[in-house]
N, C-alpha and C positions, 0 to 999 in steps of 0.2 A: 820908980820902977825902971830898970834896965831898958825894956823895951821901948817905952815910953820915950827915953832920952835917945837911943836908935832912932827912931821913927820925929823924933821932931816935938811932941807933942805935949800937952800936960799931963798929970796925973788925974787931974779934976776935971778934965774932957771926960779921959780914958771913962771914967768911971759913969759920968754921966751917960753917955753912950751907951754903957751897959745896963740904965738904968731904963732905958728907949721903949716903950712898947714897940710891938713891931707894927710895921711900914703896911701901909694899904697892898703896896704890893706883893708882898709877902702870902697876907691874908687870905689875898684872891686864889694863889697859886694853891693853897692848902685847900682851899675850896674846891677848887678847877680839878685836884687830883684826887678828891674822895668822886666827884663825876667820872673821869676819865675811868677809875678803878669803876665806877658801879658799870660802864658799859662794857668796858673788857671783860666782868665776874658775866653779865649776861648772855654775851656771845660766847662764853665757857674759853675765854681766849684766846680764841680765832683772830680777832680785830686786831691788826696795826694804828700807826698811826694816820692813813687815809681815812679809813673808815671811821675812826673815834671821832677825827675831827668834823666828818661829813653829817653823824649821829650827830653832838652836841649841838651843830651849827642848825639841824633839823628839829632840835628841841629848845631853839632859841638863843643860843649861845654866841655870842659873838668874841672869834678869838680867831686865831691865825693859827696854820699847820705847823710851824715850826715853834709855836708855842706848845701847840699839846705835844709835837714831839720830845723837848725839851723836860715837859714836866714827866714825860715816859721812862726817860732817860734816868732823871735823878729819882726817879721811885723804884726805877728797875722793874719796872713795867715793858714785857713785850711780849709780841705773838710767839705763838707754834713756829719753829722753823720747818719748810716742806722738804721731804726726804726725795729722794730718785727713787723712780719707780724701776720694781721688776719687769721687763717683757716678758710676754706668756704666748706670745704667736706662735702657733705652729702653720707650718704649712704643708701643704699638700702638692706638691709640683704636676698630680695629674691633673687638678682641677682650672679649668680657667680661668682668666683674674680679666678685670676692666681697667681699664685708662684710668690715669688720675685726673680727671677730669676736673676736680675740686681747685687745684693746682694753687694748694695754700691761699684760697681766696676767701678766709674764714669771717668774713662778713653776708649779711642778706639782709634784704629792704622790707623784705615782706617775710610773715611768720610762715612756716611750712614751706617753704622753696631749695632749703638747704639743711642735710640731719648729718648730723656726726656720728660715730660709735664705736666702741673698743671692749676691749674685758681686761678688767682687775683683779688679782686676787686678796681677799685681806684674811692676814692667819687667827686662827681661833686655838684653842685645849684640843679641839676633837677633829684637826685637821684647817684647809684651806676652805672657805666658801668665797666662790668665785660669783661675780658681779659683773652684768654687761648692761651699759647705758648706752642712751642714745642722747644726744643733744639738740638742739635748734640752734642753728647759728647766730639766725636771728637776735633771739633773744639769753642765749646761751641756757636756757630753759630745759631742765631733764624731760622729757616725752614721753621716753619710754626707760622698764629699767627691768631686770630679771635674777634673782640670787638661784645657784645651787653650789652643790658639794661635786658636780661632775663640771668639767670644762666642756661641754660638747654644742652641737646643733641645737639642742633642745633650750639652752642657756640663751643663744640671741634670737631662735625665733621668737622664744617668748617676750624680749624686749621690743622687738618689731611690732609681736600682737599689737599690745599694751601700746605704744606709739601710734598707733594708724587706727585701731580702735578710739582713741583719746584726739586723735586730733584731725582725721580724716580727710588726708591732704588730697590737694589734687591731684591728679596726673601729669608728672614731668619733676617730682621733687626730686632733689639729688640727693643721693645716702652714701657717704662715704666712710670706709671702713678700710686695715690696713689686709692684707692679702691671707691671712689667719686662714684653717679650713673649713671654721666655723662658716667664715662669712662666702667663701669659694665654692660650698657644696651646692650640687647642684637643689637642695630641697627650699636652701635660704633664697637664691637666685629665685626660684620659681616665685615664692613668696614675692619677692620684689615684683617682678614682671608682672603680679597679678595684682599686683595695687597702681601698679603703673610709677613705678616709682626706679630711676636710671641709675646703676650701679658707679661708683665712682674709687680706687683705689690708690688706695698710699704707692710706694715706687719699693723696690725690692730695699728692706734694711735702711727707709728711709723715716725715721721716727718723725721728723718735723712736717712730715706732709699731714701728719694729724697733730697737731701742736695743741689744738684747742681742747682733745680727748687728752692730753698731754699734762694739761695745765689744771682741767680737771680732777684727773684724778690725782694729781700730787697736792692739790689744797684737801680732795676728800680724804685722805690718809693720815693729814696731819691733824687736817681739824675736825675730823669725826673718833679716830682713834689717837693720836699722839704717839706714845713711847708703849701705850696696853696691847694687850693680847686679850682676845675675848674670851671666856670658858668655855663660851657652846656658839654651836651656830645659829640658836634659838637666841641668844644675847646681840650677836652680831646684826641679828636682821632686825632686832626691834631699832638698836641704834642706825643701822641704815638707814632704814627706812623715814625716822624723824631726820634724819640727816637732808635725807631727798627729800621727800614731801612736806615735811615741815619747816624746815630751818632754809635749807639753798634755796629753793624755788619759790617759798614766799617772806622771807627776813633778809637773808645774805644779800649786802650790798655788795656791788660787782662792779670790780673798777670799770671793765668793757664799758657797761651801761651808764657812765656817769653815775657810780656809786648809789645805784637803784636797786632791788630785785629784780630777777629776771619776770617773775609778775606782773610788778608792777611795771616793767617797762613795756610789757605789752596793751596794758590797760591803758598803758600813756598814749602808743601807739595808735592805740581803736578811738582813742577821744579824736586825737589830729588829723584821723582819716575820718572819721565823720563830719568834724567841721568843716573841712575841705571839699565835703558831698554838696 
């Protein structure tokens, strides 16, 4: 053979070689990538390769990140990419606004000390139904959340209920929000002051001062809807809803947290504060 004499080699290598079972290494890697595919099929393809590797290694697997990356690669295997999000603020320039008192310091030590919040819209067949969450910094943990088909007031009270009902913080928590009229008017503001809880605001046309509603909602868009459009807004809320209650706040590993749920990293929380008692 031509190539054979190219390369240096015999014919009767050549062929032995090809007569080779394959290689222990080989094996593994065929193995490692029917795992890798069952964790990606389960998190509906959300999961990169941080997370796959953090899963496997959590289910006993002993392997390196640049190994499942690798085997991501030559399966052609990857996540959702996240889109840029719409802005949807509107404001109101009669209403007062608060300091940004948050002042991009999107960590907290203790759960209920610091809440985030913003509004999304995601498009459906029968229009936009808009979404306003609330976050814990803490634990990046949703708290509160609220769908309708109208943008208004009645859209973040209702996320606030749901938050302070659900978690009944104390007095002095910080709740920051960007200058929207939703969050300006005076009926949200009272709300606030009546749970005791101190208004905190983004800076005019300053997206990053809420990064963390940011980041938020550009992973919920990809990896609750993708490239779809919903038919109804009755489709959209059932997926929401598992999205938030089921999947992020108790499955979704988070890179913040050391690739934990934001659950369970509170649960972690309450163990190491009790030992410490």
């Amino acid at each position: 053979m031509v190539m054979c004499q190219v390369l240096g080699i015999s014919e009767s290598g050549f062929y032995a070689w090809r007569k080779r079972s394959t290689c222990q290494r080989q094996r593994e890697d065929a193995q490692l990538i029917q795992e890798v595919w069952q964790v990606f099929v389960t998190h509906r393809g959300r999961y990169g390769s941080p997370r796959i590797h953090v899963e496997l290694k959590d289910q006993g697997r002993r392997i390196s990140r640049k190994r499942v990356a690798r085997l991501m690669r030559e399966a052609g295997i990857s996540a959702r990419r996240k889109r840029h999000r719409v802005l949807t603020t509107r404001r109101d320039t009669s209403h007062p606004v608060a300091p940004n008192v948050l002042n991009r310091e999107f960590t907290a030590i203790e759960p209920n000390t610091k809440w985030t919040t913003d509004i999304t819209y995601i498009p459906t067949m029968q229009g936009w139904l808009y979404l306003a969450v609330i976050l814990d910094l803490y634990s990046r943990a949703v708290v509160g959340w609220s769908m309708s088909g109208c943008c208004d007031e009645e859209l973040v009270e209702n996320a606030l209920k749901m938050a302070v009902l659900r978690r009944r913080p104390k007095a002095g928590l910080l709740h920051h929000s960007d200058r929207g009229s939703q969050y300006t008017s005076r009926a949200y503001r009272l709300r606030l002051e009546q749970s005791g809880i101190m208004a905190s605001m983004s800076r005019k046309g300053n997206c990053w001062d809420n990064a963390a509603m940011e980041s938020f909602f550009g992973s919920l868009k990809e990896e609750c809807m993708g490239s779809d459009v919903y038919s109804s807004h009755e489709q959209a809320r059932q997926a929401l809803f598992e999205y938030l209650e089921i999947y992020y706040n108790r499955q979704r590993r988070h890179s913040t947290l050391g690739y934990v749920s934001p659950l369970m990293y509170e649960q972690l929380g309450n163990q190491q504060t009790k030992r410490n008692i």
